[in-house]
C-alpha positions as CSV (number, residue, x, y, z in Angstrom):
1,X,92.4,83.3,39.3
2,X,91.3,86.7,37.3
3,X,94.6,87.1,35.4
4,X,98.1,85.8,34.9
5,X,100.7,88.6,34.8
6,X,104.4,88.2,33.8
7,X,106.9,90.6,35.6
8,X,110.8,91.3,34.6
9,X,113.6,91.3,37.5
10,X,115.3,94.6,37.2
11,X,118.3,92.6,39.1
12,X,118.0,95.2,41.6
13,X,115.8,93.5,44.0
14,X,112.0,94.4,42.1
15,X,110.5,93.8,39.0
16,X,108.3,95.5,36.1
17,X,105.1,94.3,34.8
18,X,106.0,92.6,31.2
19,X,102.6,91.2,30.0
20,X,99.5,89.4,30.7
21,X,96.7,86.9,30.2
22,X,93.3,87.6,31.2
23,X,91.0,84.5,32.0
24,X,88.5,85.8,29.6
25,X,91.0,85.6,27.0
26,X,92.4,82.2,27.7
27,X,91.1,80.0,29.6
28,X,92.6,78.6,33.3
29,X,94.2,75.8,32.1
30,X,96.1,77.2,29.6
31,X,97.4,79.6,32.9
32,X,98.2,76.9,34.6
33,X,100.0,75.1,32.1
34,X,102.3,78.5,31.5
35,X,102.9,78.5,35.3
36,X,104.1,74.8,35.1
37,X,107.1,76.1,32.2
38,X,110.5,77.0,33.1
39,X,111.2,79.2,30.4
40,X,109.0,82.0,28.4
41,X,109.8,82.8,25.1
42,X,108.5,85.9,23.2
43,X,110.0,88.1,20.7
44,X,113.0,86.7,19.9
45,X,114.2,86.6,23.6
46,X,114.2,83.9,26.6
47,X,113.4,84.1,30.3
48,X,113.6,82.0,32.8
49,X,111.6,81.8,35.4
50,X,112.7,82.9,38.8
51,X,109.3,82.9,41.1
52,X,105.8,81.6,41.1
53,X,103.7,84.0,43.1
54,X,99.7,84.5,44.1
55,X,98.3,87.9,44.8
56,X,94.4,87.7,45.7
57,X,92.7,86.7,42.2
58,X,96.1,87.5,40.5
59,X,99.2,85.0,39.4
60,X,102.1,86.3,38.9
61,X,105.4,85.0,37.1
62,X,109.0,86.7,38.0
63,X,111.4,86.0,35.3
64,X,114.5,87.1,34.2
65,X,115.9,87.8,30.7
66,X,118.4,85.2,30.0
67,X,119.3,86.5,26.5
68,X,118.4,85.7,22.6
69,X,116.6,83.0,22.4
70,X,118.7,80.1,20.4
71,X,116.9,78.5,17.2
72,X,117.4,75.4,15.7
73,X,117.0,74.4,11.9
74,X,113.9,71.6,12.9
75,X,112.0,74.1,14.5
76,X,108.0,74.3,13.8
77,X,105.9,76.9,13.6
78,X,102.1,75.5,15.2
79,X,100.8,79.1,15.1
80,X,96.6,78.7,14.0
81,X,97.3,74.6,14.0
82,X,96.1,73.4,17.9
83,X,97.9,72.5,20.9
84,X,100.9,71.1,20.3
85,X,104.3,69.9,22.6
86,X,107.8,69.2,21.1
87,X,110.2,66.5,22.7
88,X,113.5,67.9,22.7
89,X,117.0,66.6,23.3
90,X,118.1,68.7,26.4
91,X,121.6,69.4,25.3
92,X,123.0,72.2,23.2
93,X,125.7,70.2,21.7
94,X,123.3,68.2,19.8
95,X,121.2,71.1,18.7
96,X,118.4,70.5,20.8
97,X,117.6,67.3,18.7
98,X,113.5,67.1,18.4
99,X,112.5,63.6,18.8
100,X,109.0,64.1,18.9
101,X,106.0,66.1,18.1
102,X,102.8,65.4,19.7
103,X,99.2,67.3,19.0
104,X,97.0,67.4,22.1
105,X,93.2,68.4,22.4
106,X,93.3,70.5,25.8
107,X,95.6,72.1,27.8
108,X,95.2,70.0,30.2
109,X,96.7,67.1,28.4
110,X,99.8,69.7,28.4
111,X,99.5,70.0,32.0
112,X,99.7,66.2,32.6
113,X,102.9,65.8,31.0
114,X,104.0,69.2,32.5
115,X,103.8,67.9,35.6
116,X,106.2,64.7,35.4
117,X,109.7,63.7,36.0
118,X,109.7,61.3,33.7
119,X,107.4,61.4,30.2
120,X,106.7,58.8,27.6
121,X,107.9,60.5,24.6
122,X,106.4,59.1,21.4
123,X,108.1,56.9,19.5
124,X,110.1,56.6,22.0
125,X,109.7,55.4,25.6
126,X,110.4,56.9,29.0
127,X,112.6,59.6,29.2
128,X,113.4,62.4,32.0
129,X,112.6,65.8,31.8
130,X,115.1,68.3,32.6
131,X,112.8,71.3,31.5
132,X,109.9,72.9,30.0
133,X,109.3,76.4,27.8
134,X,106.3,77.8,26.1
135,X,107.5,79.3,22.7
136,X,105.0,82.2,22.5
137,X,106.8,83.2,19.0
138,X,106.5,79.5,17.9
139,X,102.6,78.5,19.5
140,X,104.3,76.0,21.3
141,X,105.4,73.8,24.8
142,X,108.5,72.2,24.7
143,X,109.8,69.7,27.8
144,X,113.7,69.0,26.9
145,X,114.0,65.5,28.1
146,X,117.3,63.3,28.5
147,X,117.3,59.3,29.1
148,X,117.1,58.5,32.3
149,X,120.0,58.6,35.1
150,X,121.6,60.4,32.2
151,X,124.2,63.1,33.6
């Protein structure tokens, strides 16, 4: 994989290229961990992800602008200070509720927790994930998590 390139859905049936991430830039597991997230969120606005495509050396990510992005009085700002992933409580009732922060050395520690169910969130215990965003405006993952069985 040479690149990693983010389309918009017109809603019309095609999409529009919307930025990208070049593997000299950043390296492949960072990539791979952005491919694993649910939801993108850059300048103020969310999308969600609607396909998870592979075009010869290229990935490509078709989302869809679901609107302002909601922010929350606990919310960190990790630009400049590492890799970092924020436990959050999935529901918007309890104003996304951080219950944990957690520093990581690679992305592929990201990737390992991106790729679960269920996570041990710090502090703690097992919980389940319902999704995951990278916060491009913040320098951040976030998995939302809920306990498990939880409706």
């Amino acid at each position: 994989m040479k690149k990693l390139t983010y389309f918009i859905h017109d809603g019309k049936g095609g999409h529009e290229p919307f930025y990208e991430y070049i593997t000299p830039e950043v390296g492949v597991d960072e990539l791979y961990a952005r491919q694993l997230c649910t939801y993108f969120i850059m300048r103020g606005r969310q999308y969600q992800l609607i396909s998870n495509e592979m075009m010869e050396d290229e990935d490509i990510l078709v989302i869809e602008d679901a609107g302002k992005n909601v922010t929350v009085l606990d919310e960190g700002n990790y630009r400049g200070k590492g890799l970092h992933i924020e436990f959050r409580r999935f529901r918007e009732e309890e104003n996304y509720k951080q219950l944990a922060v957690l520093p990581c050395e690679t992305h592929f520690d990201i990737i390992r927790y991106l790729l679960k169910d269920i996570v041990d969130v710090p502090g703690i215990g097992q919980m389940e994930m319902t999704s995951t965003e990278i916060d491009e405006d913040r320098s951040v993952y976030v998995i939302y998590v809920k306990n498990i069985g939880e409706m």
